[in-house]
C-alpha positions in Angstrom: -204.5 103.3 -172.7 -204.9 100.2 -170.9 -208.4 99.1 -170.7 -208.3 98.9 -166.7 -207.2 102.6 -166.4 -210.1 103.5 -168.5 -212.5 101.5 -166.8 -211.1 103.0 -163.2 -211.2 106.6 -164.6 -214.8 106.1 -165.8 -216.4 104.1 -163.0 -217.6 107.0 -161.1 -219.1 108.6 -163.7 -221.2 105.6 -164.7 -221.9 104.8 -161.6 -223.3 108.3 -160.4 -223.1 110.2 -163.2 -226.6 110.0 -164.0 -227.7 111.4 -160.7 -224.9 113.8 -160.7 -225.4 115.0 -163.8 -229.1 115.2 -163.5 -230.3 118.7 -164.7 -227.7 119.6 -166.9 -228.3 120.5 -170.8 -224.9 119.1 -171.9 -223.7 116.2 -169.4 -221.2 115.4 -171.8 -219.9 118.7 -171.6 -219.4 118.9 -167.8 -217.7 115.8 -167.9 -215.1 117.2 -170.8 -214.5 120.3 -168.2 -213.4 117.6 -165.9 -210.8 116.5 -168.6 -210.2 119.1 -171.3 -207.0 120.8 -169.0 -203.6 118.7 -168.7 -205.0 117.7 -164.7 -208.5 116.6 -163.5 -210.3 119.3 -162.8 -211.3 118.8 -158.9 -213.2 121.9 -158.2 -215.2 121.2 -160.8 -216.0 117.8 -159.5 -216.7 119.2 -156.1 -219.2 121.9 -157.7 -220.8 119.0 -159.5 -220.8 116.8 -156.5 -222.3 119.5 -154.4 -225.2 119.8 -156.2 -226.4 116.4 -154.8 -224.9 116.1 -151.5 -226.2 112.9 -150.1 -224.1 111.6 -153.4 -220.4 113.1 -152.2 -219.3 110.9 -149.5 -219.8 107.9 -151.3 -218.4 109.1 -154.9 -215.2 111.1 -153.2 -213.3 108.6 -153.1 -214.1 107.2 -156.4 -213.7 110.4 -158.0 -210.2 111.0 -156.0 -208.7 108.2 -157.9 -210.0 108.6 -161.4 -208.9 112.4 -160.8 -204.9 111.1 -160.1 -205.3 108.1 -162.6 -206.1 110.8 -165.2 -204.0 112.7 -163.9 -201.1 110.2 -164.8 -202.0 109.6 -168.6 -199.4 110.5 -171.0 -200.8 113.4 -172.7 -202.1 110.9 -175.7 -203.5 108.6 -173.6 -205.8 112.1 -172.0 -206.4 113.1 -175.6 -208.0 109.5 -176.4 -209.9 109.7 -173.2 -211.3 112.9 -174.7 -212.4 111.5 -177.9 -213.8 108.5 -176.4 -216.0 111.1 -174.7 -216.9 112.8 -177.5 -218.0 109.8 -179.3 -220.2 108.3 -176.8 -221.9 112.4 -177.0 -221.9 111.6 -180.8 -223.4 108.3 -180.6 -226.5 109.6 -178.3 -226.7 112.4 -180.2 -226.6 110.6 -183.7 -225.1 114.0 -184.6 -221.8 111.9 -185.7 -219.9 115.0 -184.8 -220.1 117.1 -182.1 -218.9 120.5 -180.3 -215.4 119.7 -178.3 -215.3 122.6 -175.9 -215.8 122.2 -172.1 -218.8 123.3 -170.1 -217.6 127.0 -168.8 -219.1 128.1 -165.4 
């Protein structure tokens, strides 16, 4: 995976995902809901974004794009995006490990 796509796919979510993911018990797993299917998840992103709605007209867009960059990956390139997630849940965690399924709401 070419290290701009990654960057372009993540921006959003480091640049809001704080806020947006405020409140949650497993951040990590809404954002693997968002990715564990073979498209972006979009309604999920809307439910997420809804919670904070002076947040959605200025992370839309954003989120728009990473949704139909992901949505481009070859399939390998979505399963590396997926265990780049999981490690960074790992890492903060210091579990080393970690549980792989999406959030389910």
């Amino acid at each position: 995976m070419a290290p701009v796509t990654l960057n372009a796919i993540a921006a959003p979510l480091r640049a809001y995902g704080a806020v947006v993911l405020e409140g949650y018990a497993e951040p990590h797993a809404e954002v693997m809901a968002l990715v564990w299917g073979p498209r972006f998840d979009r309604e999920h992103a809307l439910r997420l974004l809804e919670r904070r709605p002076g947040y959605v007209p200025q992370v839309l867009h954003d989120v728009q794009k990473a949704a139909d960059l992901f949505d481009r990956l070859a399939d390998a390139e979505r399963d590396r995006l997926r265990s780049l997630i999981q490690r960074h849940r790992s890492l903060l965690r210091g579990d080393g490990g970690g549980d792989n399924r999406p959030a389910t709401h």
